[in-house]
LOVOKOL-684593 format. One record per residue (C-alpha): residue number from 1; x, y, z. Coordinates in pm, 1 decimal. Example, Ala and Ser with C-alpha at 12.3 -4.5 7.8 and 13.67 -1.06 7.14 Angstrom:
BEGIN
[pt 1,[1230.0,-450.0,780.0]] [pt 2,[1367.0,-106.0,714.0]] 
//
This chain:
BEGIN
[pt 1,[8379.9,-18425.4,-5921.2]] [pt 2,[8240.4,-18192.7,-5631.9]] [pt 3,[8325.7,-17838.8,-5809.0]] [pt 4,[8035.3,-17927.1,-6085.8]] [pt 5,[7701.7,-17912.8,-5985.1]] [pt 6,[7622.7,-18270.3,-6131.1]] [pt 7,[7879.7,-18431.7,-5915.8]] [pt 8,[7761.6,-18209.4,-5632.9]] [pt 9,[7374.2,-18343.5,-5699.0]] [pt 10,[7471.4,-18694.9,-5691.1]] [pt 11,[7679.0,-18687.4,-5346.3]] [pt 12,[7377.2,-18529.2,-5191.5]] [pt 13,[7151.4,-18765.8,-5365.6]] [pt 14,[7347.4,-19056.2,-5241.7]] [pt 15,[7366.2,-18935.5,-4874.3]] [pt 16,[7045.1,-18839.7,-4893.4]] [pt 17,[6917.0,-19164.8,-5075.9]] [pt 18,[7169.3,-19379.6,-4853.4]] [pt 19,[7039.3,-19193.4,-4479.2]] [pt 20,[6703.9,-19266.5,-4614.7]] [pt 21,[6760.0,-19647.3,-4618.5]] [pt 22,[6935.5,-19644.7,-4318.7]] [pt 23,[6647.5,-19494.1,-4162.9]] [pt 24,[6350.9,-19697.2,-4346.6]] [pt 25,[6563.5,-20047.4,-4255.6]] [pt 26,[6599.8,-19927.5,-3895.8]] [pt 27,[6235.7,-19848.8,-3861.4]] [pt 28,[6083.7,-20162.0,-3981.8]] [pt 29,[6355.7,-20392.9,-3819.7]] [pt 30,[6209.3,-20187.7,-3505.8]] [pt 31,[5903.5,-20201.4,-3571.4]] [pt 32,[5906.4,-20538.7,-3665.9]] [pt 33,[6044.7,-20655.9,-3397.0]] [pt 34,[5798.3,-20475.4,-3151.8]] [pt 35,[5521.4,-20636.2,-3408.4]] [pt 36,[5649.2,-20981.6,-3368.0]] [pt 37,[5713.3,-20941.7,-2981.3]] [pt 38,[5312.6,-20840.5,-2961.0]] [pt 39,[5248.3,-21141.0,-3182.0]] [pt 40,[5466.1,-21413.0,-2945.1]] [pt 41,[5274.2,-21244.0,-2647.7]] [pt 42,[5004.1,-21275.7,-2833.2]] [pt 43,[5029.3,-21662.6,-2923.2]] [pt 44,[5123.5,-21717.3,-2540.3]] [pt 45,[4812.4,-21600.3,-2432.8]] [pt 46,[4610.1,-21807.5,-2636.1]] [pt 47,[4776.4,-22097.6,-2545.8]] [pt 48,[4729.6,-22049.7,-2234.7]] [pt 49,[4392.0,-21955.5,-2277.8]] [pt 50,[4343.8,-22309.4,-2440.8]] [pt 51,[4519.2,-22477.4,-2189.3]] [pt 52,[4272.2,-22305.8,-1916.1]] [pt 53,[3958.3,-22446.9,-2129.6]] [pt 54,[4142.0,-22780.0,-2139.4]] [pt 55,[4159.5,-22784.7,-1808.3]] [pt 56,[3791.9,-22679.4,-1705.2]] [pt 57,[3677.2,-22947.5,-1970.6]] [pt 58,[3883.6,-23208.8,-1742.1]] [pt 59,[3719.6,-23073.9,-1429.7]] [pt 60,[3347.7,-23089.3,-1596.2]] [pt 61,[3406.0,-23463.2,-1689.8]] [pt 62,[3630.1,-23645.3,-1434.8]] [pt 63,[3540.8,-23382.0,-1133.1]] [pt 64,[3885.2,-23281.6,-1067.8]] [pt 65,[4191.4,-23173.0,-1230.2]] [pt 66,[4528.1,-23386.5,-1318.7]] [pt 67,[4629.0,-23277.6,-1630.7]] [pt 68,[4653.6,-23585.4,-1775.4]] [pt 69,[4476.6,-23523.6,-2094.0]] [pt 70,[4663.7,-23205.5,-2163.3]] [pt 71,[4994.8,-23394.1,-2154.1]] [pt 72,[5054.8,-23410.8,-2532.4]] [pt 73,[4982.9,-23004.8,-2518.5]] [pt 74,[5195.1,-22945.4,-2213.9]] [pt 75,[5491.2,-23161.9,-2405.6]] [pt 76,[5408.2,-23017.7,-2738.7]] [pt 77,[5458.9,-22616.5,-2603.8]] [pt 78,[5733.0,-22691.7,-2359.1]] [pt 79,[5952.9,-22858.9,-2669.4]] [pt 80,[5823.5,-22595.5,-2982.4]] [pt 81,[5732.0,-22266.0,-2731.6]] [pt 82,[5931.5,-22340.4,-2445.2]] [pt 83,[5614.1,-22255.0,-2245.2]] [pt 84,[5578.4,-22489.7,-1895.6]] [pt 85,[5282.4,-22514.4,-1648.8]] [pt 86,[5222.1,-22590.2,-1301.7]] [pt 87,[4876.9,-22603.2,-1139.2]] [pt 88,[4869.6,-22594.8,-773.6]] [pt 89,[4482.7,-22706.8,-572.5]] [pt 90,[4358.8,-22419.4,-281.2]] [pt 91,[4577.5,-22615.7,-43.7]] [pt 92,[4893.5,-22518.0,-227.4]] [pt 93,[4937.2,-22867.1,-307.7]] [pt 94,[5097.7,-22920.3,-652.0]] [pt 95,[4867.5,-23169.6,-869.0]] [pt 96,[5080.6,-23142.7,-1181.9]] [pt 97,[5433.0,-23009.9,-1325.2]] [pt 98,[5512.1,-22960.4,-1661.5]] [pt 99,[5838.9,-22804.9,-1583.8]] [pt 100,[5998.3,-23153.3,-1581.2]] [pt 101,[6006.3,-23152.2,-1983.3]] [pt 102,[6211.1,-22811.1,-1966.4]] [pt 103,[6500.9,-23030.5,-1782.8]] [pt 104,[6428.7,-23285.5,-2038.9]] [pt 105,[6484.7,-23069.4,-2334.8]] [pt 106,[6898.8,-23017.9,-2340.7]] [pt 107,[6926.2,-23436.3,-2407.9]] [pt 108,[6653.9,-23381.8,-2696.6]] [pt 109,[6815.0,-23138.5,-2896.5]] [pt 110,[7098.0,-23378.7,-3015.9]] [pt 111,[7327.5,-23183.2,-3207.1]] [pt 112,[7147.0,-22908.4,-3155.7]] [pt 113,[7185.4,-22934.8,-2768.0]] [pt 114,[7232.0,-22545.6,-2639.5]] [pt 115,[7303.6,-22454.1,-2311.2]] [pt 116,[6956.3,-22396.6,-2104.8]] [pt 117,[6901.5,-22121.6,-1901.5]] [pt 118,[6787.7,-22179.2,-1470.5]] [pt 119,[6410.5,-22239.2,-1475.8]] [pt 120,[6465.0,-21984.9,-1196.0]] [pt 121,[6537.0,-21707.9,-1486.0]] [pt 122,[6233.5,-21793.5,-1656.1]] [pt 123,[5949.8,-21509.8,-1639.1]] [pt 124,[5615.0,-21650.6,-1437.7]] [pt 125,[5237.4,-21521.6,-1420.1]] [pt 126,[4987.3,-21655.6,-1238.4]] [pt 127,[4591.6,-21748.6,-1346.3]] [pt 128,[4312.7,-21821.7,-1100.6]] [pt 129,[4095.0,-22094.4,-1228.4]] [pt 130,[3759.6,-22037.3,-1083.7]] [pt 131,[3468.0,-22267.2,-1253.7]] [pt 132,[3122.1,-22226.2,-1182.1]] [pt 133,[3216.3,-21931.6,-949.9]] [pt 134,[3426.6,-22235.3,-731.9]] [pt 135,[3836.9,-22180.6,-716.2]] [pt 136,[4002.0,-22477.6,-839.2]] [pt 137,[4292.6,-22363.4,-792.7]] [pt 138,[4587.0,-22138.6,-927.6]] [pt 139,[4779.3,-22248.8,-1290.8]] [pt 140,[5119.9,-22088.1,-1294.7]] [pt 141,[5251.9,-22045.6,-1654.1]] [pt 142,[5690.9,-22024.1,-1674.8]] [pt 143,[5823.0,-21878.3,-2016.5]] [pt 144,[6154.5,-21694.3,-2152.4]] [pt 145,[6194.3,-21368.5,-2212.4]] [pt 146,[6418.2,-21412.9,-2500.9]] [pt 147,[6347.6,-21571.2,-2804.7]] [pt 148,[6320.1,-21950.2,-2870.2]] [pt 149,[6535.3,-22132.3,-3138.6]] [pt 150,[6269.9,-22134.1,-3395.8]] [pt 151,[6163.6,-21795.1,-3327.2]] [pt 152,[6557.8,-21698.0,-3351.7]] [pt 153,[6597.1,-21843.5,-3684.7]] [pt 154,[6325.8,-21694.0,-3837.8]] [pt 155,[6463.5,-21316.7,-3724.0]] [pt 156,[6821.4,-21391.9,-3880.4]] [pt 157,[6646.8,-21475.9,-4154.7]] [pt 158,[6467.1,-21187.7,-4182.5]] [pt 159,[6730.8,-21000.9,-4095.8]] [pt 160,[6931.1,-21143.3,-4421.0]] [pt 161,[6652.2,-21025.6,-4630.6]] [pt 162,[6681.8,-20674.1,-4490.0]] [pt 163,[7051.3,-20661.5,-4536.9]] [pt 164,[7007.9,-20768.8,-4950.5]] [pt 165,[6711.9,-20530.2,-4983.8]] [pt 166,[6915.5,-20204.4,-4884.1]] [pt 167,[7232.8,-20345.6,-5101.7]] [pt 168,[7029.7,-20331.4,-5374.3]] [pt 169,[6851.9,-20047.1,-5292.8]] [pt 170,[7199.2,-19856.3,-5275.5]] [pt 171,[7305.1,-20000.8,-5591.8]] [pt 172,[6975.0,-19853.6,-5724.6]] [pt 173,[6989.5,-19527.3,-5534.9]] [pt 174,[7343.8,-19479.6,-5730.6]] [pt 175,[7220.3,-19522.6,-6041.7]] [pt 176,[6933.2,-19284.6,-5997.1]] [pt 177,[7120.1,-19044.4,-5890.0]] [pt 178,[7332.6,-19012.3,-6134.0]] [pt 179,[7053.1,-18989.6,-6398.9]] [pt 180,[6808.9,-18737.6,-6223.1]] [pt 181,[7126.8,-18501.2,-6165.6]] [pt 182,[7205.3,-18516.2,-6522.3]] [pt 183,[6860.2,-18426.6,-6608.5]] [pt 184,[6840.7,-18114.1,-6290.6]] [pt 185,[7149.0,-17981.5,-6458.2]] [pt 186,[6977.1,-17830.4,-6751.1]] [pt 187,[6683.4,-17693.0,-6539.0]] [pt 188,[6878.4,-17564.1,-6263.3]] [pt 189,[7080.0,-17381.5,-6464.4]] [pt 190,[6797.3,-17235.0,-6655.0]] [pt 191,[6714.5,-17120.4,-6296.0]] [pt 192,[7008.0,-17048.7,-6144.6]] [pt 193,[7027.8,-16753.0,-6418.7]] [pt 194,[6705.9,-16589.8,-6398.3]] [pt 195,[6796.6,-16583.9,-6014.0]] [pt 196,[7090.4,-16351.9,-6065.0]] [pt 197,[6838.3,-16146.2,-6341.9]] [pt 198,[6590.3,-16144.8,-6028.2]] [pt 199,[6888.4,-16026.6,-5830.5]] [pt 200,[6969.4,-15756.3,-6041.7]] [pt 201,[6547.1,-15624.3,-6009.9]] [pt 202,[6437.4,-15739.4,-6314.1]] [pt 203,[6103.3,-15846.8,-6221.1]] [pt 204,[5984.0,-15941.8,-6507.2]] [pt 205,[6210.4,-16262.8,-6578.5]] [pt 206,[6059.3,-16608.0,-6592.7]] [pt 207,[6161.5,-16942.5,-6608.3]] [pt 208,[6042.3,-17206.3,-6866.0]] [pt 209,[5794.7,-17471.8,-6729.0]] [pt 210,[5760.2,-17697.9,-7039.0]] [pt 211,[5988.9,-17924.6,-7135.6]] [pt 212,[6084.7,-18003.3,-6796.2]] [pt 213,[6170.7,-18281.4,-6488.0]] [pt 214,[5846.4,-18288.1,-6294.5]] [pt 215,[6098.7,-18120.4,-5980.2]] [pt 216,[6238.1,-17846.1,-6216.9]] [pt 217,[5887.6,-17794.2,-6327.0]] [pt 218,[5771.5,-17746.5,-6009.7]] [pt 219,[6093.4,-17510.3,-5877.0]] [pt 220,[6006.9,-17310.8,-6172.7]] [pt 221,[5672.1,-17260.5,-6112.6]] [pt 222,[5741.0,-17188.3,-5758.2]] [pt 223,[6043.7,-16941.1,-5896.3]] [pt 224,[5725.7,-16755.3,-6136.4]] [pt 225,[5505.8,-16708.4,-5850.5]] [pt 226,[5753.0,-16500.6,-5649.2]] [pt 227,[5887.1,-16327.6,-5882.9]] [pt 228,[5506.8,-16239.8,-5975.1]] [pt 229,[5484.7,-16188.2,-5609.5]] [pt 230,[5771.0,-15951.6,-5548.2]] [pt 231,[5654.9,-15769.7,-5883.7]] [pt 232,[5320.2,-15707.7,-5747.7]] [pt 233,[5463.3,-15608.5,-5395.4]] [pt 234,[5677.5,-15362.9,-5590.9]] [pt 235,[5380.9,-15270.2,-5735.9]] [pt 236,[5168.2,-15232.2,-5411.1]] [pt 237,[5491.4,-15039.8,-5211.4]] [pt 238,[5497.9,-14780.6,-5505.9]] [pt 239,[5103.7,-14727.8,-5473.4]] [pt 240,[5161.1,-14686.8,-5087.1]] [pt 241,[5405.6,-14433.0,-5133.1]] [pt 242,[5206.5,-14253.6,-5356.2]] [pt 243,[4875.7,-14239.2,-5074.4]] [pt 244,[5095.0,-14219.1,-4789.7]] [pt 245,[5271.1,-13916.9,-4953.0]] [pt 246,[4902.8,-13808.7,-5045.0]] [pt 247,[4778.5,-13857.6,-4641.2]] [pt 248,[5106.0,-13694.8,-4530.5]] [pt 249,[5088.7,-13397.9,-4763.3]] [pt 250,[4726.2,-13291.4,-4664.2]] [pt 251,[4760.9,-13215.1,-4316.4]] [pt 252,[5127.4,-13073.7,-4319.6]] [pt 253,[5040.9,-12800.8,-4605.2]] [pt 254,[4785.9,-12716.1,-4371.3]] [pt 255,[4944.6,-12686.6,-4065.4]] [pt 256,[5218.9,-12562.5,-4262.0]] [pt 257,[4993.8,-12290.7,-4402.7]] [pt 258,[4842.6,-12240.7,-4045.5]] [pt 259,[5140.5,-12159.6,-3905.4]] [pt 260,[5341.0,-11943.5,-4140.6]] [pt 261,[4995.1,-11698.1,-4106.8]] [pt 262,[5037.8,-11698.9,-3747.4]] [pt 263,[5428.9,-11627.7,-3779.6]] [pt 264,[5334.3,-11352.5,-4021.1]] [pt 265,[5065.6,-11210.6,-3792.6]] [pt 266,[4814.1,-11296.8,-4085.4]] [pt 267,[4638.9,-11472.6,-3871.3]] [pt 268,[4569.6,-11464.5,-3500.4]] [pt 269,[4546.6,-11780.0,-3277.1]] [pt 270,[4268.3,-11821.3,-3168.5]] [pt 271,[4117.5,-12149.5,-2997.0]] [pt 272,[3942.7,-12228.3,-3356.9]] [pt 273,[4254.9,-12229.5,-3563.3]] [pt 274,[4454.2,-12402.5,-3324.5]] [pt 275,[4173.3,-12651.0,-3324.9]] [pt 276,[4150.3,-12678.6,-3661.7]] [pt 277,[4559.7,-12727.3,-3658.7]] [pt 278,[4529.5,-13024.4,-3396.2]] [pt 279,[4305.9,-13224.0,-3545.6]] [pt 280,[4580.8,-13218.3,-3857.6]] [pt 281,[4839.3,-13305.2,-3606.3]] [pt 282,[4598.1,-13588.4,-3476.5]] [pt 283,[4518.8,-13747.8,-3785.3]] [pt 284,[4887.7,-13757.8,-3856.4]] [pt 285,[4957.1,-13933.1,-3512.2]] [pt 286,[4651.7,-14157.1,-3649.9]] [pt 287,[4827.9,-14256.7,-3924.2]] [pt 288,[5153.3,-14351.0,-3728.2]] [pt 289,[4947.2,-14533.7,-3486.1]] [pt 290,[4787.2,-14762.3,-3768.9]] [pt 291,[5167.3,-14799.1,-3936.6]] [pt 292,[5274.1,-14901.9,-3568.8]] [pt 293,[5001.8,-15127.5,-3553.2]] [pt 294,[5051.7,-15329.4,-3844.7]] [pt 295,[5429.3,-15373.7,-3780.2]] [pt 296,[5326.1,-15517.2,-3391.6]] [pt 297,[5004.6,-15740.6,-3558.9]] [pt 298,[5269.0,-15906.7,-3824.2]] [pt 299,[5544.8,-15972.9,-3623.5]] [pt 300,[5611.0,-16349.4,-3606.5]] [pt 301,[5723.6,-16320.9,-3257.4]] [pt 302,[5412.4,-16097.4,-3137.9]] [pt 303,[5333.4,-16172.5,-2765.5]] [pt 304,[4959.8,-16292.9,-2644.4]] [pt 305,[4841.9,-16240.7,-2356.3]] [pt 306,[4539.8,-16560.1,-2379.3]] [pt 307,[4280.0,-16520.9,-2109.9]] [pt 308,[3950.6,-16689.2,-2108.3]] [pt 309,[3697.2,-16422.2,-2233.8]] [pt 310,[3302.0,-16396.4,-2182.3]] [pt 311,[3213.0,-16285.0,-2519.0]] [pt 312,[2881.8,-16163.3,-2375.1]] [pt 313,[3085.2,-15900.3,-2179.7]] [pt 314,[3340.2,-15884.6,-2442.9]] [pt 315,[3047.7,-15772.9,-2685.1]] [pt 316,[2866.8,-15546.5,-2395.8]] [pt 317,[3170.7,-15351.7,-2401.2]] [pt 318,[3197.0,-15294.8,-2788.0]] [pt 319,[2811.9,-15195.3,-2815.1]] [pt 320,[2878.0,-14942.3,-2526.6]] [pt 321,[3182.7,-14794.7,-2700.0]] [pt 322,[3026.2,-14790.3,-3084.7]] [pt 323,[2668.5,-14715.7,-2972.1]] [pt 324,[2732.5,-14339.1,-2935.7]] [pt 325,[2956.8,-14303.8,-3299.0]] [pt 326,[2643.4,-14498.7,-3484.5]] [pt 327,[2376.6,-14297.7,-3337.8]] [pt 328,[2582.1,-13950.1,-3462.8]] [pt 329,[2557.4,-14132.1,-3814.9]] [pt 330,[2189.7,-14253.3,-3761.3]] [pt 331,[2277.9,-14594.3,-3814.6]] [pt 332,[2125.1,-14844.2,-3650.5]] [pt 333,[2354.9,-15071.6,-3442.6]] [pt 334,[2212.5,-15397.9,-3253.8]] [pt 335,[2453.8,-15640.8,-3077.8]] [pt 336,[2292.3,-15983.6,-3058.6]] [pt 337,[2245.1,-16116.3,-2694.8]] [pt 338,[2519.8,-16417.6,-2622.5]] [pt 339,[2494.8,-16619.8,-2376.7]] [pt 340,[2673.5,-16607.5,-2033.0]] [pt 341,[2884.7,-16986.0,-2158.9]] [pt 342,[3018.7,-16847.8,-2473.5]] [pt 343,[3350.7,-16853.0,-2334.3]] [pt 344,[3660.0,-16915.0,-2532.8]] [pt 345,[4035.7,-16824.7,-2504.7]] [pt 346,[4205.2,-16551.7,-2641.4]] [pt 347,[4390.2,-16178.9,-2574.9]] [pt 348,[4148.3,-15971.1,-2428.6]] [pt 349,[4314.6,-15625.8,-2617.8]] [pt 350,[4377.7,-15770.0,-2903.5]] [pt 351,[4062.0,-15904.8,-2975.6]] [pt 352,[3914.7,-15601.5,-2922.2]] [pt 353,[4159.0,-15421.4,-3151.2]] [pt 354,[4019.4,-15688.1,-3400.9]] [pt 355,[3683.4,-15603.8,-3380.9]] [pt 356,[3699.7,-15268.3,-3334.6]] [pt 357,[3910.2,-15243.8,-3632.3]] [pt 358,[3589.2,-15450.4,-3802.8]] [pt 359,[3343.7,-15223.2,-3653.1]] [pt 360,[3546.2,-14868.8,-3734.9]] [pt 361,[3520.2,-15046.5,-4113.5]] [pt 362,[3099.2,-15050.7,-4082.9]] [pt 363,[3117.2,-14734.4,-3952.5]] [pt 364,[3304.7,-14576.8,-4231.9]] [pt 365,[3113.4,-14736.8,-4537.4]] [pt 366,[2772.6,-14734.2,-4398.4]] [pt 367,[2581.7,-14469.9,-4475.0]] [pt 368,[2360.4,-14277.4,-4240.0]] [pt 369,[2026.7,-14418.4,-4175.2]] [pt 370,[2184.6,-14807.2,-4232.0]] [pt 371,[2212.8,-15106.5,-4077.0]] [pt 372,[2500.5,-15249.9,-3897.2]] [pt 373,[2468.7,-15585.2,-3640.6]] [pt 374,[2738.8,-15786.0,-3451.9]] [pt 375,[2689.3,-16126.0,-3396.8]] [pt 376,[2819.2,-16430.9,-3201.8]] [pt 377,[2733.3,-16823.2,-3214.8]] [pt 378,[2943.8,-17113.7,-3129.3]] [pt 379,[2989.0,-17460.2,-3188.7]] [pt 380,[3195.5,-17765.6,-2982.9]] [pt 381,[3538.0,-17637.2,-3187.3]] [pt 382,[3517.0,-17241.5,-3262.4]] [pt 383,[3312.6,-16932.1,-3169.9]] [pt 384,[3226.8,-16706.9,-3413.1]] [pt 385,[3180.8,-16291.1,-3405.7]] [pt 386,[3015.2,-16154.7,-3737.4]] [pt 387,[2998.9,-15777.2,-3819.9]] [pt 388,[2693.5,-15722.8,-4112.7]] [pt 389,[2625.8,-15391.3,-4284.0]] [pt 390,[2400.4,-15261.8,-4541.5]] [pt 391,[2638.5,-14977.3,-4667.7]] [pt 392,[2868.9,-14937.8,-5013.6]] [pt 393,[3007.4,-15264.6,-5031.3]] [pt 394,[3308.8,-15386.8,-5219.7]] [pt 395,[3359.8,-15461.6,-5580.0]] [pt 396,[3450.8,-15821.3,-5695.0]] [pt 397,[3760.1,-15681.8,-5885.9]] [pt 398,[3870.8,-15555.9,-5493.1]] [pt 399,[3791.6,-15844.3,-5296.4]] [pt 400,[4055.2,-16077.2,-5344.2]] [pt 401,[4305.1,-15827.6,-5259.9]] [pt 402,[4136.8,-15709.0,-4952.1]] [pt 403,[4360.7,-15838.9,-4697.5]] [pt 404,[4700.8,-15726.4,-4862.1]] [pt 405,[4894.1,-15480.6,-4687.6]] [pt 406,[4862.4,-15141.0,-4830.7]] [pt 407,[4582.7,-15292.7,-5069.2]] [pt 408,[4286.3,-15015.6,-5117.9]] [pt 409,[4001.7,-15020.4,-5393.7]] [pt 410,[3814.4,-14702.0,-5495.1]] [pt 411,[4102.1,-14469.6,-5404.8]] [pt 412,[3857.2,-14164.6,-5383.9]] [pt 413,[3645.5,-14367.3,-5106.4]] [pt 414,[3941.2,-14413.7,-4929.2]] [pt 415,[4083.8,-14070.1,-4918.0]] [pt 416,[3772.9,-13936.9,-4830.8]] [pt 417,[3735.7,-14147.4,-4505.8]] [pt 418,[4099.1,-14127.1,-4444.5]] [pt 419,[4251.0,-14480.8,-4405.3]] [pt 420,[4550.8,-14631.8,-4649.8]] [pt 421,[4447.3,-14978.7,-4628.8]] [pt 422,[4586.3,-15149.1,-4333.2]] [pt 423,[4275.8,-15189.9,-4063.6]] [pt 424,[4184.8,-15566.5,-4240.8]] [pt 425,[4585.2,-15650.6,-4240.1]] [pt 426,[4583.1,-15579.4,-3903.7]] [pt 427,[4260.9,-15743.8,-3841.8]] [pt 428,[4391.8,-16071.5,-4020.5]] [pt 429,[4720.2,-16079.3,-3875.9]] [pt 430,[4562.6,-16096.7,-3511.2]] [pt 431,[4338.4,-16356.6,-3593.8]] [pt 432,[4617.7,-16579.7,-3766.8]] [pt 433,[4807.2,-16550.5,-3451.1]] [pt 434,[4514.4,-16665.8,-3242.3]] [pt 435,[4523.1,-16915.0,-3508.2]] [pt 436,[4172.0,-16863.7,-3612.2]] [pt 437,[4010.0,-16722.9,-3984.8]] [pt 438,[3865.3,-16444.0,-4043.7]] [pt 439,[3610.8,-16429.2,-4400.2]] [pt 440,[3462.2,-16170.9,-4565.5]] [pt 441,[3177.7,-16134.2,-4846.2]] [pt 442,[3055.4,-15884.1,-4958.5]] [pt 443,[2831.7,-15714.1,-5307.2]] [pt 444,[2884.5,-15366.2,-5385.4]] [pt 445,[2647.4,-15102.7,-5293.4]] [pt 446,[2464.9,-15400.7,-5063.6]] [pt 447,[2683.0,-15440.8,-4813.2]] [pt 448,[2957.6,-15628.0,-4642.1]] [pt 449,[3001.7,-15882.5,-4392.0]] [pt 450,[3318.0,-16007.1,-4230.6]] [pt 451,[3294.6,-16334.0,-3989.3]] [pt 452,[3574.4,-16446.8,-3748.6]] [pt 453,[3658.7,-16744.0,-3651.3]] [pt 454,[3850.2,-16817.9,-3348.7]] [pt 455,[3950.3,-17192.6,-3155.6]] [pt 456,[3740.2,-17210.8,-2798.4]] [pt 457,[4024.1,-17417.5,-2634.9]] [pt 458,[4325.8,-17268.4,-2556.7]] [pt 459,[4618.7,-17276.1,-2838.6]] [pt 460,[4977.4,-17374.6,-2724.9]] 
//
């Protein structure tokens, strides 16, 4: 039975099914249990409550407490509830002891007699009755901590009904089970072979949703999406090779170039053209740095360093970095003052390699004589940094893939600022591990804006 996959199915669907009841019968017997225990409690405090307005009722009329008219309640509770009362006066004299029924009650149970526990074992608490800001006196209430007969009888019988329900829910569960693996054979095996045609890189495989168990239906769908998913990653690591070959190729024919002439004695070295060679070398380093980067922000295991920051001082330090690289560009650049409370909680260097990433972005795609402003506000739950530019933009057709790794629009744009697509996937992968947001919208040749959103209290 357990080398097909329909016999397989069902054993897991019976253990499964089977733990399941165990589980949901434990839970409400427990929580049952701890229901009714609240509701005896409960009950016990009203009574006593009533007794206590009994007994101030007594005191208005006659002047004085003897619990005689609460006899037929004292009787009634100590027989049914097994709940007893004495009431002693400020003198510590006792005035009256319904404690005497609890001795009385083994002789009234007749066949029923059981054998009664001490009054000694029975639990005690102690009320102050106080009328008309006077003390009367002190009413000591005795009760058991187990259960009373009545109380008993009704738990066995709820027990019974437990004990039937999850027969018959296991008798059910069996049944079930063997049905709905019948019915996941077909579907299973429908994707059990496009799995091995996925195996074997055939991306384009699918497996039929129609016709379907609503599970199957929804493994299949599941199944479609990645293998749409790995098919467009394909897709996206093929274009990366192709523009990382492109950035790579650029500066190495050129240094390449540079230094064959010198070897040749074409050229000499002079401090220009060895210039001219370093920055190749440095935008090469560049591009290892960002590739480093990316790897660091979307590892699952990354390390944060949360401090609380001032994002007043935090922003003070961008403007004084950027303010210099806008004003080459002309481009106007205005940090909006925060105030000195706009704290929140976060790593200090990677935030700033989040904005700064953000701001490198404006600096890039604005053109000279724009507009670019940073701004910060906050509310009880998040803060929130915005970066706002007037400059190209990005296209509708662009912006849903802006966050993917490797992802890049208009690939002459990109080339001729000299990024391959990573700064946002590093920007987003910081922020989910701060576990904040980060949004962006944005209208060609208007501009962009990206906001981030970050917790103020500190994330465990």
């Amino acid at each position: 039975m357990f080398r097909t996959l329909q016999g397989r199915l069902t054993f897991f669907f019976l253990l499964i099914s089977l733990s399941g009841i165990i589980v949901v019968s434990s839970a409400i017997q427990l929580g049952f249990f701890g229901s009714f225990r609240d509701y005896l409690d409960t009950k016990r405090l009203e009574q006593v409550e009533s007794v206590m307005d009994g007994l101030e009722q007594e005191y208005r009329v006659h002047g004085k407490i003897t619990g005689k008219t609460m006899s037929a309640i004292f009787h009634h509770q100590g027989v049914v509830d097994h709940l007893f009362y004495r009431f002693v006066d400020p003198e510590d004299r006792l005035i009256f002891d319904s404690t005497r029924h609890y001795n009385m009650m083994p002789g009234m149970m007749g066949r029923q007699r059981m054998e009664m526990p001490s009054l000694d074992t029975l639990e005690s608490e102690l009320y102050q009755v106080v009328i008309d800001g006077k003390d009367i006196g002190t009413l000591i209430v005795y009760y058991p901590l187990e259960y009373v007969n009545i109380d008993s009888q009704f738990l066995e019988q709820f027990n019974k009904y437990i004990i039937v329900a999850a027969v018959s829910m296991i008798l059910i569960s069996i049944v079930v089970s063997l049905l709905i693996s019948k019915k996941l054979t077909i579907g299973l095996r429908q994707v059990s072979s496009a799995t091995r045609e996925l195996q074997n890189h055939n991306l384009d495989v699918r497996v039929p949703e129609v016709k379907q168990v609503e599970e199957i239906q929804h493994l299949a769908k599941s199944f479609n999406e990645l293998a749409e998913t790995l098919g467009k990653q394909e897709r996206l690591r093929k274009q990366f090779t192709n523009d990382l070959a492109h950035e790579l190729r650029t500066p190495l024919a050129t240094l390449r170039s540079q230094i064959e002439a010198f070897l040749d004695g074409v050229w000499e070295p002079t401090p220009d053209r060895l210039k001219q060679g370093h920055a190749e070398l440095m935008r090469l380093v560049r591009l290892v740095d960002d590739l480093e980067k990316l790897l660091a922000a979307e590892n699952p295991q990354i390390q944060l360093n949360i401090t609380q920051l001032s994002a007043k001082e935090v922003l003070k330090s961008l403007r004084t970095t950027f303010q210099p690289l806008f004003a080459e560009k002309e481009i106007t650049f205005t940090v909006e003052e925060t105030l000195s409370s706009d704290r929140f909680f976060a790593d200090r260097d990677r935030f700033i390699q989040i904005m700064m990433n953000l701001l490198n972005n404006a600096l890039k795609y604005t053109n000279d004589g724009g507009v670019v402003s940073v701004k910060c506000s906050k509310d009880q739950q998040f803060i929130y940094f915005s970066v706002e530019d007037n400059g190209q933009g990005i296209s509708a057709d662009d912006l849903p893939h802006i966050f993917e790794r490797f992802y890049r629009g208009e690939k002459s744009r990109n080339r001729k600022t000299g990024g391959v697509g990573i700064g946002l996937s590093i920007a987003k992968s910081l922020v989910d591990a701060h576990s904040g947001e980060i949004m962006i919208e944005s209208e060609q040749n208007k501009g962009t804006k990206v906001v981030v959103k970050l917790p103020v209290e500190r994330q465990d």
